[in-house]
NUPA-83883 format. One record per residue (C-alpha): residue in three letters; residue number from 1; z negated, y negated, x negated. Coordinates in nm, 4 decimals. Layout:
// residues N
+------+-----+----------+----------+----------+
| rest |  nr |        w |        v |        u |
+------+-----+----------+----------+----------+
|  ALA | NUM |        Z |        Y |        X |
...
+------+-----+----------+----------+----------+
This chain:
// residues 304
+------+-----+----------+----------+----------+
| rest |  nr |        w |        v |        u |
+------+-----+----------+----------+----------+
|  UNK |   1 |  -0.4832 |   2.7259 |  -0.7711 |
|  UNK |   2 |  -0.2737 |   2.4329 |  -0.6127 |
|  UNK |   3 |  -0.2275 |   2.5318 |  -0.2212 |
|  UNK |   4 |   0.1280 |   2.5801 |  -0.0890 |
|  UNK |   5 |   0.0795 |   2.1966 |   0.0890 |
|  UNK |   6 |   0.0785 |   2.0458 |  -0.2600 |
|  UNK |   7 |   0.2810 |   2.2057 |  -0.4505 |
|  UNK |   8 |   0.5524 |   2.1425 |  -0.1584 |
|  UNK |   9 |   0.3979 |   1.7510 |  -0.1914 |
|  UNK |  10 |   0.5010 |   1.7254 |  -0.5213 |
|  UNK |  11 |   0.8320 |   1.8629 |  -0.4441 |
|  UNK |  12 |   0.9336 |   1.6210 |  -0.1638 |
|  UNK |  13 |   0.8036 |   1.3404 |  -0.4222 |
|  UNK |  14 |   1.0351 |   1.4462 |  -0.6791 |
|  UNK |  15 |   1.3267 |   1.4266 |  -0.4574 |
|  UNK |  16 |   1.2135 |   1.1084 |  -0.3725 |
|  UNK |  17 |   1.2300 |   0.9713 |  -0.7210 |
|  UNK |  18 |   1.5971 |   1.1613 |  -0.7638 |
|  UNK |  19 |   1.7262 |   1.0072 |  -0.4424 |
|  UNK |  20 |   1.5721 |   0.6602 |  -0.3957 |
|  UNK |  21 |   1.3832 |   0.5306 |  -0.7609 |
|  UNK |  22 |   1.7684 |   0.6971 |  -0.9389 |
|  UNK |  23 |   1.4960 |   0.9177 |  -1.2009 |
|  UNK |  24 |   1.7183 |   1.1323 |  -1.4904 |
|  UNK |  25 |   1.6686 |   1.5060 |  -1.4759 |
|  UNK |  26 |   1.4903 |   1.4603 |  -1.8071 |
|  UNK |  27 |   1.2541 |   1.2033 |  -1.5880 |
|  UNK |  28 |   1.1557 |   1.4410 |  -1.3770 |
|  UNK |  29 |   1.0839 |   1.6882 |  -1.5804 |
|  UNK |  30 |   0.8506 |   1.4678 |  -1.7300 |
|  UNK |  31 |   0.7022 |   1.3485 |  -1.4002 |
|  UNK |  32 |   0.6351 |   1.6919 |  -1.2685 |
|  UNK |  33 |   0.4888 |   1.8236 |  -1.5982 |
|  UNK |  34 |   0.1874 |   1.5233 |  -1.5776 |
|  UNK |  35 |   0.1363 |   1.5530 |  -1.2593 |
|  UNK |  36 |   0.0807 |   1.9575 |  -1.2392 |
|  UNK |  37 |  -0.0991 |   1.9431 |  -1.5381 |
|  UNK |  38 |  -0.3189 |   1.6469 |  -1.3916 |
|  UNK |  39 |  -0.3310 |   1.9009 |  -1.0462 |
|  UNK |  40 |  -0.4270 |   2.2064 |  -1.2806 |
|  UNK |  41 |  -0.7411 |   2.0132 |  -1.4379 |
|  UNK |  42 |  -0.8411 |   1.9281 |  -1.0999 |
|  UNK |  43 |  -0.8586 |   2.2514 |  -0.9360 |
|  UNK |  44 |  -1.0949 |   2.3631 |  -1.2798 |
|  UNK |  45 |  -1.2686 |   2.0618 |  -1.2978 |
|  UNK |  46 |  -1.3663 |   2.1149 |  -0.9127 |
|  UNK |  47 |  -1.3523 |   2.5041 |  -0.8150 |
|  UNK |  48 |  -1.1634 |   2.6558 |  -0.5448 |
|  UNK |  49 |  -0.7860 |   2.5631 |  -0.4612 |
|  UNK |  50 |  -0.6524 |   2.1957 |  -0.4440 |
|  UNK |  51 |  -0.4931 |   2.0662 |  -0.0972 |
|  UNK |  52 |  -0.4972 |   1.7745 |   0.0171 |
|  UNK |  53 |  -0.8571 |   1.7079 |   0.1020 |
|  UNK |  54 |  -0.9987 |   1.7506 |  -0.2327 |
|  UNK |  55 |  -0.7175 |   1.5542 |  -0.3498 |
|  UNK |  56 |  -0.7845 |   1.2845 |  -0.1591 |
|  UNK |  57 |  -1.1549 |   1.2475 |  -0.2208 |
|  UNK |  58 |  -1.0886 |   1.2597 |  -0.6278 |
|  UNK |  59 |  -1.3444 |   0.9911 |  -0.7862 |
|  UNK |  60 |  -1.3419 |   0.7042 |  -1.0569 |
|  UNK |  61 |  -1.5772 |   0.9962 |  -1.2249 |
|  UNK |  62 |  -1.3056 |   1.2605 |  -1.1864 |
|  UNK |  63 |  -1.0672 |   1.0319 |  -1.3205 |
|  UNK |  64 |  -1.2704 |   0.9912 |  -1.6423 |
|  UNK |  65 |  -1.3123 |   1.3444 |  -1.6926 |
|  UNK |  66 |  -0.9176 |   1.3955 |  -1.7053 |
|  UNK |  67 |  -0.8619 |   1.1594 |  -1.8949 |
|  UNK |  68 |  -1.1210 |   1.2695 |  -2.1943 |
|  UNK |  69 |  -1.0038 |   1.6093 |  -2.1526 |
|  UNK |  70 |  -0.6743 |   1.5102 |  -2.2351 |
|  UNK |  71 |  -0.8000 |   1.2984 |  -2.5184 |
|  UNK |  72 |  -1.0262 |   1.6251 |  -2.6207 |
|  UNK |  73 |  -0.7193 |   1.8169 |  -2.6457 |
|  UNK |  74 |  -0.4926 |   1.6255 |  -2.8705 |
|  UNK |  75 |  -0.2899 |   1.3895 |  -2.6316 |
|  UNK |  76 |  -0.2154 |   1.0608 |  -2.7481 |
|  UNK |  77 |  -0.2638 |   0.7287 |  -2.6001 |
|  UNK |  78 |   0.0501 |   0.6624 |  -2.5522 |
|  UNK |  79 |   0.1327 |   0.9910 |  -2.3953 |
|  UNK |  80 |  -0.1903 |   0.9416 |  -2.1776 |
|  UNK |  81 |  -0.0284 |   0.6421 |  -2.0248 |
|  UNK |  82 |   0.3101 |   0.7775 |  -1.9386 |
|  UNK |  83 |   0.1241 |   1.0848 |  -1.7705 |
|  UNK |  84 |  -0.1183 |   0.8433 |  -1.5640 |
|  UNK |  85 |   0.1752 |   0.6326 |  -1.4726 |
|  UNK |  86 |   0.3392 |   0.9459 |  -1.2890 |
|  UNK |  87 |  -0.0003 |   1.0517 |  -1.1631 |
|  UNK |  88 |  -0.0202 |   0.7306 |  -1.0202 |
|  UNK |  89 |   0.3187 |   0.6721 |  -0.8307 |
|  UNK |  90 |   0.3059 |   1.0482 |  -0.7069 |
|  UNK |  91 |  -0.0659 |   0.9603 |  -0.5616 |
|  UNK |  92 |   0.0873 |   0.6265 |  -0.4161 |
|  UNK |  93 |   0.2810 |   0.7854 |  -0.2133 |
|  UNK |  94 |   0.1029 |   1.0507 |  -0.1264 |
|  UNK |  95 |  -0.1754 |   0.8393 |  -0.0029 |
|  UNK |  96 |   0.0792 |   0.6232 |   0.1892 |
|  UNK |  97 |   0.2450 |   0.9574 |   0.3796 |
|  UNK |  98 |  -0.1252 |   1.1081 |   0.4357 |
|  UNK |  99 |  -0.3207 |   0.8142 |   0.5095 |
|  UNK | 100 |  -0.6470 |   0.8178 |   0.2303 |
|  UNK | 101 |  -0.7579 |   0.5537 |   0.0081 |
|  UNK | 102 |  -0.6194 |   0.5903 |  -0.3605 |
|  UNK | 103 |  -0.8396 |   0.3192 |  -0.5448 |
|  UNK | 104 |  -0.9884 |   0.5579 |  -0.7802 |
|  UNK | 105 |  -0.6734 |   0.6457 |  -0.9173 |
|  UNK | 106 |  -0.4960 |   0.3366 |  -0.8651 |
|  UNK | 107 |  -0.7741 |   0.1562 |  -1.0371 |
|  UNK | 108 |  -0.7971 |   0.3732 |  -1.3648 |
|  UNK | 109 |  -0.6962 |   0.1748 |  -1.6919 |
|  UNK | 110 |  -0.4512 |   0.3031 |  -1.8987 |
|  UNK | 111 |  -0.5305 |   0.3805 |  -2.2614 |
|  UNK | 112 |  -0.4492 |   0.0712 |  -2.5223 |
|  UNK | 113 |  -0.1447 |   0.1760 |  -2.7553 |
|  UNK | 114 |   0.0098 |  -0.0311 |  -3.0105 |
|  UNK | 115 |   0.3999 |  -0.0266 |  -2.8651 |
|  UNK | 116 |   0.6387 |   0.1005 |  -3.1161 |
|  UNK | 117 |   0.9239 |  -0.1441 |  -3.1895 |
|  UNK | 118 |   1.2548 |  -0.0807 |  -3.2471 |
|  UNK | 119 |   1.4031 |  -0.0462 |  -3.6203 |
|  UNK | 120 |   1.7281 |  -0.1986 |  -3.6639 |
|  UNK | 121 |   1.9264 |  -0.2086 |  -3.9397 |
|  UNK | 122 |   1.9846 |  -0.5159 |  -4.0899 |
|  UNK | 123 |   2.3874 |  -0.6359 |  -4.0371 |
|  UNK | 124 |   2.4644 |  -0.5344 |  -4.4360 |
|  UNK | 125 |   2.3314 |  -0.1978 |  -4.3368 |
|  UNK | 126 |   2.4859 |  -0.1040 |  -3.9949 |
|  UNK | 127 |   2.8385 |  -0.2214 |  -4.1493 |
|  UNK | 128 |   2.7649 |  -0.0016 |  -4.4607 |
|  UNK | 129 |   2.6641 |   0.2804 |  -4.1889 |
|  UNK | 130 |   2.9757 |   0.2855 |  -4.0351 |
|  UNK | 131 |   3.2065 |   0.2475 |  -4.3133 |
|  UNK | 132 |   3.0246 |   0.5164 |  -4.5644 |
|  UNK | 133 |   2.9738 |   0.7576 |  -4.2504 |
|  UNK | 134 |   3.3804 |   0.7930 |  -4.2970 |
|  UNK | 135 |   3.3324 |   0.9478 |  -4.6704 |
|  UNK | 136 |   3.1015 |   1.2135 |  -4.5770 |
|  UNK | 137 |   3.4507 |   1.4693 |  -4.4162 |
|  UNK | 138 |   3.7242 |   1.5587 |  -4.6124 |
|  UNK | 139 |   3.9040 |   1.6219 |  -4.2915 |
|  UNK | 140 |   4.0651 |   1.2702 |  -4.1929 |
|  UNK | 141 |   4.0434 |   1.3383 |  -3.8267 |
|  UNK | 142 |   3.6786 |   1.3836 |  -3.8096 |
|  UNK | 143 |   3.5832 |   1.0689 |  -4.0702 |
|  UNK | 144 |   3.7570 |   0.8899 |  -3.7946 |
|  UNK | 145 |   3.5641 |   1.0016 |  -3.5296 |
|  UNK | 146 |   3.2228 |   1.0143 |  -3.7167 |
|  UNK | 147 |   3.3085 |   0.6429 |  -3.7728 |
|  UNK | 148 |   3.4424 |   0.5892 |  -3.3938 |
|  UNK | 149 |   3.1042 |   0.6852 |  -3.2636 |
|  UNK | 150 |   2.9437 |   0.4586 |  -3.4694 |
|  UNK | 151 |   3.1761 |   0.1561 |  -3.3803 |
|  UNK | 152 |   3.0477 |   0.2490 |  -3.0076 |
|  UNK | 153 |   2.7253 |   0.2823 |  -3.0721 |
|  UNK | 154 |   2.7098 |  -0.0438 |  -3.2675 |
|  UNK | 155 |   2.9754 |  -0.2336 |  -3.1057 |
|  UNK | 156 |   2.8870 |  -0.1901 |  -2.7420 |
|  UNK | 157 |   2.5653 |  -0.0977 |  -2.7348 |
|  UNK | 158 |   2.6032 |   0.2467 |  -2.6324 |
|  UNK | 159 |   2.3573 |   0.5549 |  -2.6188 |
|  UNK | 160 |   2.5119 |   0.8140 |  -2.8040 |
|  UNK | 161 |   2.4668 |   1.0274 |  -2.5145 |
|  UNK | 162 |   2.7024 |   0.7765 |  -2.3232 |
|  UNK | 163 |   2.9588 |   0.7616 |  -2.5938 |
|  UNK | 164 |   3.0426 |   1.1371 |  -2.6389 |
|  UNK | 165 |   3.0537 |   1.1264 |  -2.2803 |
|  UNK | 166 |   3.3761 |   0.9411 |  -2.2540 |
|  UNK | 167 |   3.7188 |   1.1053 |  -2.1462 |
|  UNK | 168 |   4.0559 |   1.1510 |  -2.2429 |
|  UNK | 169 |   4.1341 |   0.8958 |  -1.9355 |
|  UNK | 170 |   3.9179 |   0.6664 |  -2.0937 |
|  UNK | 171 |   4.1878 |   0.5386 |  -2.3565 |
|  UNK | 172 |   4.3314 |   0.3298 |  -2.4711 |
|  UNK | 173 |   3.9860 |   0.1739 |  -2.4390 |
|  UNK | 174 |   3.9553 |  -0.1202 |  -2.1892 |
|  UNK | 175 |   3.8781 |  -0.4744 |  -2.1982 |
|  UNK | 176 |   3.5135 |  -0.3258 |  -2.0387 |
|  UNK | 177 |   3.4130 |  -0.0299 |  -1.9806 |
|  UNK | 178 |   3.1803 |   0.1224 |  -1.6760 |
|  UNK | 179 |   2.9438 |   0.3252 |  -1.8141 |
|  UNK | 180 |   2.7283 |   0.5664 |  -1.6344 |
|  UNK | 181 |   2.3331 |   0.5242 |  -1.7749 |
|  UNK | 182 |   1.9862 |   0.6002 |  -1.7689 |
|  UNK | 183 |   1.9501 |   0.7447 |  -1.3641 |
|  UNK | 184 |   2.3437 |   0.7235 |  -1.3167 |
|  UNK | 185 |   2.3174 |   0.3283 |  -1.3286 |
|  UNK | 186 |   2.6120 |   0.1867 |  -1.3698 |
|  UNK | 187 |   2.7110 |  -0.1144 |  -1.5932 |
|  UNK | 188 |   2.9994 |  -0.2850 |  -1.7075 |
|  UNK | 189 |   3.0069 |  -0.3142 |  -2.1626 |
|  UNK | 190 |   3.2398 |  -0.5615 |  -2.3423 |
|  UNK | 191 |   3.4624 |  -0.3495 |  -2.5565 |
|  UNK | 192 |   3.5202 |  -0.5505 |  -2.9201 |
|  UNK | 193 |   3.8212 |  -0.5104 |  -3.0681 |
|  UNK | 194 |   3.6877 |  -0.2781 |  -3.3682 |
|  UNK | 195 |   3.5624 |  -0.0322 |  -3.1137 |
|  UNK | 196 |   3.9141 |  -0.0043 |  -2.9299 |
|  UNK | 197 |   4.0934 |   0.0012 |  -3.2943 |
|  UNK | 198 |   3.8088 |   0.2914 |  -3.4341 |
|  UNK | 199 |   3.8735 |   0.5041 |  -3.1077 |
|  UNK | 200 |   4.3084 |   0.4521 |  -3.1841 |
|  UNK | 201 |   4.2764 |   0.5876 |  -3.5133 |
|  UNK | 202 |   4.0659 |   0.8734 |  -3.4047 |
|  UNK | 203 |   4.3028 |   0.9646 |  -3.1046 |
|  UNK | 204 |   4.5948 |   0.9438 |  -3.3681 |
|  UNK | 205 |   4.4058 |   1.1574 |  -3.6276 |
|  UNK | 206 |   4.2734 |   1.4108 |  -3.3699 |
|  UNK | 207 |   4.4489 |   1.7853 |  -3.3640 |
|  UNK | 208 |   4.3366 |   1.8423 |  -2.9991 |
|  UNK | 209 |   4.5177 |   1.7245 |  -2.7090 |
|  UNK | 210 |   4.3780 |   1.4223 |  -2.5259 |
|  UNK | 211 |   4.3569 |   1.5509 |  -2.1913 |
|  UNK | 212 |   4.2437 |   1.3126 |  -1.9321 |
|  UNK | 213 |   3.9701 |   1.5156 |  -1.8190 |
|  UNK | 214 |   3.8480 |   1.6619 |  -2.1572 |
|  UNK | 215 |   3.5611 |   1.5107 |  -2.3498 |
|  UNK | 216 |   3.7285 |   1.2492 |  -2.5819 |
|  UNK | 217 |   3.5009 |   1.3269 |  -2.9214 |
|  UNK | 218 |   3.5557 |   1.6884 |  -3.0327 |
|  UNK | 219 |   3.4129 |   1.8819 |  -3.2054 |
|  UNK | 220 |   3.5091 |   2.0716 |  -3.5342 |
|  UNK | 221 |   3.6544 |   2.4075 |  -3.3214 |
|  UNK | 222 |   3.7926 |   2.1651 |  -3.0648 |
|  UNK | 223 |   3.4805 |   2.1552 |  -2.7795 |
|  UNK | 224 |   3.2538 |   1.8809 |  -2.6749 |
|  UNK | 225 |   3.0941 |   1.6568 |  -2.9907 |
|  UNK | 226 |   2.7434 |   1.7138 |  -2.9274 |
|  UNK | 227 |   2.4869 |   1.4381 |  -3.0769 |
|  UNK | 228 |   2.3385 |   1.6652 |  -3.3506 |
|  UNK | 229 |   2.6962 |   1.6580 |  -3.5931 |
|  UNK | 230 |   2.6410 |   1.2524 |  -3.5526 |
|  UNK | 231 |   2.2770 |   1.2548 |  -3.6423 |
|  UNK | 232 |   2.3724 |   1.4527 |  -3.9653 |
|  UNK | 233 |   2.6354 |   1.3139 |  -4.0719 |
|  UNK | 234 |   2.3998 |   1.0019 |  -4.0391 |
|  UNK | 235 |   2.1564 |   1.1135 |  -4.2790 |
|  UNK | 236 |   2.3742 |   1.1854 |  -4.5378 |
|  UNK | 237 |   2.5033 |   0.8081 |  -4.5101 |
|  UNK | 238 |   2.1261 |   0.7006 |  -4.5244 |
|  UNK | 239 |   2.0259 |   0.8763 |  -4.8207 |
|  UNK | 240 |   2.3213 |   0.7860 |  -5.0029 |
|  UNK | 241 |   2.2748 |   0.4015 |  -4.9002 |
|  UNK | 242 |   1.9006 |   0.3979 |  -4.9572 |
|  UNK | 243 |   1.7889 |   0.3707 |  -4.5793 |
|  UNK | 244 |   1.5018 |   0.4636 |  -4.4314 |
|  UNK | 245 |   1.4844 |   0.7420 |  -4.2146 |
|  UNK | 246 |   1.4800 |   0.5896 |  -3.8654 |
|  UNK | 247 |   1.8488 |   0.4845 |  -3.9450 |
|  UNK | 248 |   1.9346 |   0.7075 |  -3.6636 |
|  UNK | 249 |   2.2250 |   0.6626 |  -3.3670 |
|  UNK | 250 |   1.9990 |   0.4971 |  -3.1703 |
|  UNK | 251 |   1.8982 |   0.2409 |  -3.4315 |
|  UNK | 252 |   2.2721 |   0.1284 |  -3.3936 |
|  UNK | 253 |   2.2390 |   0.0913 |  -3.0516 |
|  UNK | 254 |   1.8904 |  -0.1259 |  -3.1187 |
|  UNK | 255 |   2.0720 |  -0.3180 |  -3.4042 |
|  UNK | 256 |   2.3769 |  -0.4488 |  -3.1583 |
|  UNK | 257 |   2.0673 |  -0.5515 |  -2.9279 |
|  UNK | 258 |   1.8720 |  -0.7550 |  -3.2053 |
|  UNK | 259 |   2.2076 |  -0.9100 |  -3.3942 |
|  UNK | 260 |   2.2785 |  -1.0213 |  -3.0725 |
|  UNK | 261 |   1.9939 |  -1.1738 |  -2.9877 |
|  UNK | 262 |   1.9122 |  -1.3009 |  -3.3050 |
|  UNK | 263 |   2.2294 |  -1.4844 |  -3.2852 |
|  UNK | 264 |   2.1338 |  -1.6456 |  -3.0070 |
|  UNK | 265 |   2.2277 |  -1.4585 |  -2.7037 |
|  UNK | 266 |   2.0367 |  -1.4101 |  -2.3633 |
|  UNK | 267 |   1.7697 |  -1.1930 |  -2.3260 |
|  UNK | 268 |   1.8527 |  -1.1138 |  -1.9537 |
|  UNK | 269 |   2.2603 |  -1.0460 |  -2.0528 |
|  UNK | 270 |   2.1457 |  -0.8308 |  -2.3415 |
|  UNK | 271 |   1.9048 |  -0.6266 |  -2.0440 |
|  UNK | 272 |   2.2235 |  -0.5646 |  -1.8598 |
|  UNK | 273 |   2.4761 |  -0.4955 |  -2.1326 |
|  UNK | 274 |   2.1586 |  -0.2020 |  -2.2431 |
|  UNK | 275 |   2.1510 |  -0.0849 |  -1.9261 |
|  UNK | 276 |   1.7261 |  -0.1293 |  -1.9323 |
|  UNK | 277 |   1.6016 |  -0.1041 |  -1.5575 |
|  UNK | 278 |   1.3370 |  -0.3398 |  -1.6797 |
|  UNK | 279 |   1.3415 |  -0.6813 |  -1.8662 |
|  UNK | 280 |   1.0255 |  -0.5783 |  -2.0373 |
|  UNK | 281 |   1.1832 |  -0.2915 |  -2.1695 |
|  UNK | 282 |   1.4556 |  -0.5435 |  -2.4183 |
|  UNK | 283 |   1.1918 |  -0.8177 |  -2.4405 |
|  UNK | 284 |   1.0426 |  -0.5918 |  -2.7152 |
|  UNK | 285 |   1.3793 |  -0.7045 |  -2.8736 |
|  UNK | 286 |   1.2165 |  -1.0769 |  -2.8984 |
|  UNK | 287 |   0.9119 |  -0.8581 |  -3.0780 |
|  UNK | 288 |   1.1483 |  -0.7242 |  -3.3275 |
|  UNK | 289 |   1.2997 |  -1.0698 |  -3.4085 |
|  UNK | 290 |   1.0000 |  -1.2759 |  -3.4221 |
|  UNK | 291 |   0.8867 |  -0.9352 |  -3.7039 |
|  UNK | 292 |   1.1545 |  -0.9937 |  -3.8867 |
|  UNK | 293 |   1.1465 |  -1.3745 |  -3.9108 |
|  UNK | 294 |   0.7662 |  -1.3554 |  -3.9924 |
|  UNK | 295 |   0.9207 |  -1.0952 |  -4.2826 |
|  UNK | 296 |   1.1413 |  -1.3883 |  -4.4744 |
|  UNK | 297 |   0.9121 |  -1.6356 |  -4.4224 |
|  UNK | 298 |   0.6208 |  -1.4321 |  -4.6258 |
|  UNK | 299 |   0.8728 |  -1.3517 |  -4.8593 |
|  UNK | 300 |   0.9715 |  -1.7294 |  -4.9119 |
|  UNK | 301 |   0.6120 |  -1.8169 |  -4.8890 |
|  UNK | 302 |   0.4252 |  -1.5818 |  -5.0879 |
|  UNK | 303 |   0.0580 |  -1.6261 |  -5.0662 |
|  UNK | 304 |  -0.1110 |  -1.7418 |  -5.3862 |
+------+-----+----------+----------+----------+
């Protein structure tokens, strides 16, 4: 059992990370998951309720018993990692407000995982996305807003999460556009022409009124477009265009990040028009590129 101090430790942390480090909900939910699960091995793994002092005195050995318990049970590496990250920054600071060395924790190695790169469509393909996503509906209106999304997605970079959350006040699209992200960071997006033109024809098309403070992607009975009606729609386009099944929303989103720099433009701009909190995050952009270049070279090089 985790004592009443520690369970309201892990609280004030968590506010801590909403207020001050900008964490999602979805972050959060995350972070307190690992660490109570990482709290609930501990109390087994010692006996008797956790506070603070057992806590405290956890060793390197303790530390290596999690972690091949949560190997033991089916976790992946690269699941491993995320949880020991959390564990980490909530024993941080809890060593920091309660004065006790944290080297065993601090000093545990993360598991090796191979990072998973991106899969963007090639150009070809994310034009043929968005202009075969508009013969999937019979209903003009909602080709033009399947195909609106897409334009976003694609042509600014968006989250699809971020797109459907525009409003009615939001048109006639801007020159930029502020966009609310990851942790309620804001940042400013170029709006291209064919994403202001897409969202015109869908506002014409559309039978519901565009209220400034109502969602501007509806739905087909006239509520909020949720993501799931995009990712369908999406599927049907792949399979009729021969694409592989991480042709997904968010591919766009990765495919306006690798066009753009594969065209030659700044890795740092391209962090800030994504919205990443951290460069490493769109270098694996420069991983993607350097793939895909590899890719035509072997092709016009093929080994004897």
């Amino acid at each position: 059992m985790i004592s009443a101090q520690l369970t309201q430790s892990l609280a004030t942390w968590l506010d801590h990370q909403r207020a001050l480090a900008g964490a999602s909900a979805n972050t959060l939910t995350a972070y307190q998951a690992d660490v109570l699960g990482f709290l609930g091995f501990m109390t087994h793994h010692h006996g008797g309720t956790q506070g603070l002092g057992p806590i405290a005195r956890i060793s390197v050995r303790d530390m290596r018993a999690w972690m091949a318990h949560e190997r033991g049970r089916g976790v992946g590496a690269r699941s491993l990692a995320r949880a020991l990250s959390a564990v980490k920054s909530y024993y941080r600071w809890l060593a920091t407000r309660e004065g006790f060395e944290p080297t065993a924790v601090l000093s545990t190695r993360a598991p090796k995982f191979q990072r998973k790169l991106p899969r963007p469509l090639e150009v070809g393909a994310a034009a043929a996305m968005i202009e075969n996503v508009e013969l999937q509906s019979s209903e003009a209106w909602i080709a033009a807003r399947d195909a609106a999304v897409l334009t976003l997605l694609y042509g600014c970079g968006l989250r699809i999460s971020e797109a459907l959350g525009l409003k009615g006040a939001d048109v006639p699209l801007p020159q930029v556009l502020r966009i609310k992200g990851k942790g309620d960071k804001e940042r400013i997006v170029p709006v291209i022409d064919a994403a202001r033109d897409a969202v015109d024809a869908y506002v014409r098309l559309c039978p519901y009124p565009c209220a400034e403070d109502a969602p501007l992607f509806r739905a087909v009975r006239g509520g909020p477009l949720t993501p799931r009606p995009i990712q369908k729609v999406m599927e049907q386009t792949r399979m009729q265009l021969g694409l592989p099944a991480t042709a997904t929303p968010h591919a766009m989103r990765h495919s306006f990040a690798t066009h753009l720099l594969a065209a030659g433009g700044d890795l740092r701009a391209i962090q800030e028009l994504l919205g990443h909190a951290s460069l490493s995050t769109t270098q694996a952009y420069t991983s993607v590129d350097a793939a895909h270049l590899m890719s035509v070279y072997e092709k016009a090089h093929p080994k004897a």
